[in-house]
N, C-alpha and C positions, 0 to 999 in steps of 0.2 A: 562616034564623032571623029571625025579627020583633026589632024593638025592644023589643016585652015582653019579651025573655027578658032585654034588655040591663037594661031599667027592675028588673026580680026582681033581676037581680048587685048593678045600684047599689041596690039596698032593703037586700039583704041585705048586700054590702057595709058599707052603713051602719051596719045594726045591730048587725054584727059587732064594729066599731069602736067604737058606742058603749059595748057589752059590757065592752068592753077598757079603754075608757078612764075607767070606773067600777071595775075592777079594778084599773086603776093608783092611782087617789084612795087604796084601804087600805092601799099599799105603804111604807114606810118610806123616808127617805132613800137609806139605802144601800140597799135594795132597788131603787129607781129608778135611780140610781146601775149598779150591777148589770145592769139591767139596757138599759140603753145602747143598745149595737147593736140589741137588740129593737125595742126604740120605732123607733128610726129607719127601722128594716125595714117593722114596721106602717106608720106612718107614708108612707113613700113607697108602699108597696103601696095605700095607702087612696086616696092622691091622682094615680096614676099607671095602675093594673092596668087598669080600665075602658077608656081609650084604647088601650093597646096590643092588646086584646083583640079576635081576629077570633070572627066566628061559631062556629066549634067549640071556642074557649077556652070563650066563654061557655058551652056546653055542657056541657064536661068541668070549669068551675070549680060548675055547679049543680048537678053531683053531691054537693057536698059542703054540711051545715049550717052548717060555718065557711072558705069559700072563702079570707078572710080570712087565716086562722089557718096554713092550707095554703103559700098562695100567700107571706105573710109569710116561713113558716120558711124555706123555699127560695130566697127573696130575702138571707134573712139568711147561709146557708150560702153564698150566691154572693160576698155584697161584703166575708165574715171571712173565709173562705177562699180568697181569690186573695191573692195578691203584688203589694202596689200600689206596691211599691219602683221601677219605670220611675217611675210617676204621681209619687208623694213627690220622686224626685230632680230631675222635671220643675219641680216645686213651688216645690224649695229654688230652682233656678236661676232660675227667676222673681221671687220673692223677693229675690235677691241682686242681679239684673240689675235689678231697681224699684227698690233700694237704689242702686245705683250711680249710675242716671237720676236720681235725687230729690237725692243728693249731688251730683253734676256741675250740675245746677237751680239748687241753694242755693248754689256757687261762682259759677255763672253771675250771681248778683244784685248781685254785688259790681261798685261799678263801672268800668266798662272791662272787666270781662266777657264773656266769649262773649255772655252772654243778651243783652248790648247789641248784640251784631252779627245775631243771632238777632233781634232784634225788627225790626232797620233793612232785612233781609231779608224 
């Protein structure tokens, strides 16, 4: 497959998106609000799909007038429906473990501090 077929995805792509994102202008707060996970799905599908895509994606996504729309939902079903509880608890620990680093830091400044031996080091 040629690069035209890739330049037809990102056209259509585009337009897809910009579709979209003039649909979103008449939505109300809470409607946007609402719809949350969507955008964000759009979104990375709009700014992501192109590169991961081999020759036969491009293919089987130009079957469709909204690749977009397609490719979206099923992004979207992929990152609401998994269990990101490993990932989250990964998060917290991070989190707490940056906290602890930044607290042990701010103890450290005081002087006669570790950070004094830390710095002489």
């Amino acid at each position: 497959m040629s690069s035209e077929a890739r330049d037809i995805l990102r056209n259509r792509l585009d337009q897809n998106y910009k579709t979209y994102m003039e649909a979103l202008q008449k939505k109300t707060p809470s409607e946007l609000i609402a719809l949350a996970s969507e955008i964000t799905a759009v979104q990375q599908v709009h700014e992501e799909l192109l590169d991961a895509c081999y020759e036969d994606d491009i293919a089987f996504l130009l079957r469709f007038d909204d690749p977009l729309e397609v490719a979206a939902g099923a992004w979207e079903s992929e990152i609401t429906g998994y269990d990101h509880s490993e990932e989250i608890s990964h998060m917290l620990w991070s989190l707490q473990d940056k906290e602890i680093y930044e607290t042990e830091l701010h103890e450290d400044e005081e002087p006669g501090g570790m950070g004094n031996v830390m710095q002489l080091l």
